[in-house]
VMD Tcl script that draws the C-alpha trace (Angstrom):
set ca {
  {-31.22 22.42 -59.41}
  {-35.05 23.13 -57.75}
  {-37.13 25.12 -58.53}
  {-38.93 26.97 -55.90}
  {-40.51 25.37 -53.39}
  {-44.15 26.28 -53.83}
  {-43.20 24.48 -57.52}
  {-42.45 20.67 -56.30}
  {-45.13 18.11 -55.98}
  {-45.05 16.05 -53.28}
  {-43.95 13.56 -55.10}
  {-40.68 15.64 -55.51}
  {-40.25 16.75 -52.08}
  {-40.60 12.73 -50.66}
  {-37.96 11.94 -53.53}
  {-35.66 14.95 -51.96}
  {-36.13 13.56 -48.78}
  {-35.40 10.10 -49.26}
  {-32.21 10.88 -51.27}
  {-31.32 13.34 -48.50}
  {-32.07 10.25 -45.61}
  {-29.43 8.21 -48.28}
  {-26.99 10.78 -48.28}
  {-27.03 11.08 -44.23}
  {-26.83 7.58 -44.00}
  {-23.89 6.89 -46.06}
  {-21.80 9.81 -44.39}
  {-22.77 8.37 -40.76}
  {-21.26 5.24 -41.79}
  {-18.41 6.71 -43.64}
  {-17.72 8.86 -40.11}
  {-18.09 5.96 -37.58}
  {-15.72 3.68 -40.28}
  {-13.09 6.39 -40.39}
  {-12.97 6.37 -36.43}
  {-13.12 3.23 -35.75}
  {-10.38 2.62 -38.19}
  {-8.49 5.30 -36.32}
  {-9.10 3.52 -32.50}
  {-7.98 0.10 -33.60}
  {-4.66 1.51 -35.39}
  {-4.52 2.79 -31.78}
  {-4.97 0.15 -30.43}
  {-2.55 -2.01 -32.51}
  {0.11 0.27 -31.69}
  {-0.25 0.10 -27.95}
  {-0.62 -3.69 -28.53}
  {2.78 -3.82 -30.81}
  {5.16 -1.95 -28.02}
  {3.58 -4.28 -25.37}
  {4.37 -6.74 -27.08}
  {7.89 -5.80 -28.09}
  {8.75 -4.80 -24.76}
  {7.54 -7.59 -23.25}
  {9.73 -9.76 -25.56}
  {13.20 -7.79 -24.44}
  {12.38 -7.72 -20.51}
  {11.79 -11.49 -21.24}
  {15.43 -11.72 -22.88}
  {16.63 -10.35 -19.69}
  {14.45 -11.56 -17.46}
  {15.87 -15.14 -18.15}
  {19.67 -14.11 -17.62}
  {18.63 -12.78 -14.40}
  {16.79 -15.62 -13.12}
  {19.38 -17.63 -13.63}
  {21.74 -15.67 -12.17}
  {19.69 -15.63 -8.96}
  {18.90 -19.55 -9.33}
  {22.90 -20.14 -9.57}
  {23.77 -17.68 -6.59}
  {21.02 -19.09 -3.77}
  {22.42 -22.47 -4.91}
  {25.89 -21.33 -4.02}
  {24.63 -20.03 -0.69}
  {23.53 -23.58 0.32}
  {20.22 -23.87 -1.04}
  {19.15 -26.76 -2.95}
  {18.88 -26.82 -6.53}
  {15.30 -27.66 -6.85}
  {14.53 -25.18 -4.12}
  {16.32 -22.05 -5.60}
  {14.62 -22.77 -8.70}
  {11.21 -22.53 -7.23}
  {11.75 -19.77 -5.10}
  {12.73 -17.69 -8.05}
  {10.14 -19.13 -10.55}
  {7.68 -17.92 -7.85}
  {8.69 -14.57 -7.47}
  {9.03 -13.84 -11.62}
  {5.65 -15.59 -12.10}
  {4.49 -12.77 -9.02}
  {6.35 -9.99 -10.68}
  {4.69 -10.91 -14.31}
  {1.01 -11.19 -13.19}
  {1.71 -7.64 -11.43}
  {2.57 -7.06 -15.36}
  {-0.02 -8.18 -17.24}
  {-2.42 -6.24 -15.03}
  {-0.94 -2.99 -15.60}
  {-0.85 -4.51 -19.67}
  {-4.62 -4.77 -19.88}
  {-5.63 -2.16 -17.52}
  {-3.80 0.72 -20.31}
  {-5.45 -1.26 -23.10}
  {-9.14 -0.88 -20.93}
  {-8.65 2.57 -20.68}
  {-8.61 3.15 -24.67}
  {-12.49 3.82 -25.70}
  {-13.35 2.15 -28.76}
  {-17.04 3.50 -29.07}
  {-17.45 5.87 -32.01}
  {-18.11 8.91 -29.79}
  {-18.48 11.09 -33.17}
  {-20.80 9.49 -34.76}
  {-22.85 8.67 -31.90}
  {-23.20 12.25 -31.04}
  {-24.28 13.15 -34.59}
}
mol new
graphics top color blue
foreach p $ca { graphics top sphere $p radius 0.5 }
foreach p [lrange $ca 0 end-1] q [lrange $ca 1 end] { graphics top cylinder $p $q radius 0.2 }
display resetview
């Protein structure tokens, strides 16, 4: 492919080097697309399950609130009052939740840590 390298202008060697600089380039993109592709799938995943299990507690949660609603209003309790009591303490119990929900998802690094390196 060269010749030796007491043979090539400088014209030569600046072409070298620039298609060199070209190639670099194109494989430091290539390496900080193929992991950042791989930290959002990631990502997505983690964000699919929280999601799906956050959709069947929710199924549950409602039979159980009303459950609770239904027996402090048989103990004496007004309506209106059993209701908020309990809406309080699920809207407690779900903040408590969505903390733990975001403080997983803050712990997944999405900086290219490859390619910055390189």
């Amino acid at each position: 492919m060269h010749t030796r390298a007491d043979d090539r202008s400088l014209g030569e060697l600046f072409g070298d080097l620039v298609r060199d600089m070209g190639i670099l380039v194109r494989q430091e993109v290539n390496l900080a697309s193929t992991e950042l592709t791989y930290k959002a799938s990631r990502v997505g995943r983690e964000l699919a399950l929280l999601a799906v299990g956050g959709l069947v507690a929710y199924a549950g949660l409602l039979a159980i609130v009303a459950a609770v609603i239904i027996v402090l209003a048989a103990a004496g309790l007004p309506w209106w009052l059993a209701a908020l009591i309990v809406g309080v303490i699920v809207a407690a119990v779900g903040a408590v939740v969505v903390q733990r929900g975001l403080a997983a998802l803050k712990r997944v690094d999405l900086a290219p840590r490859q390619t910055i390196q390189t």
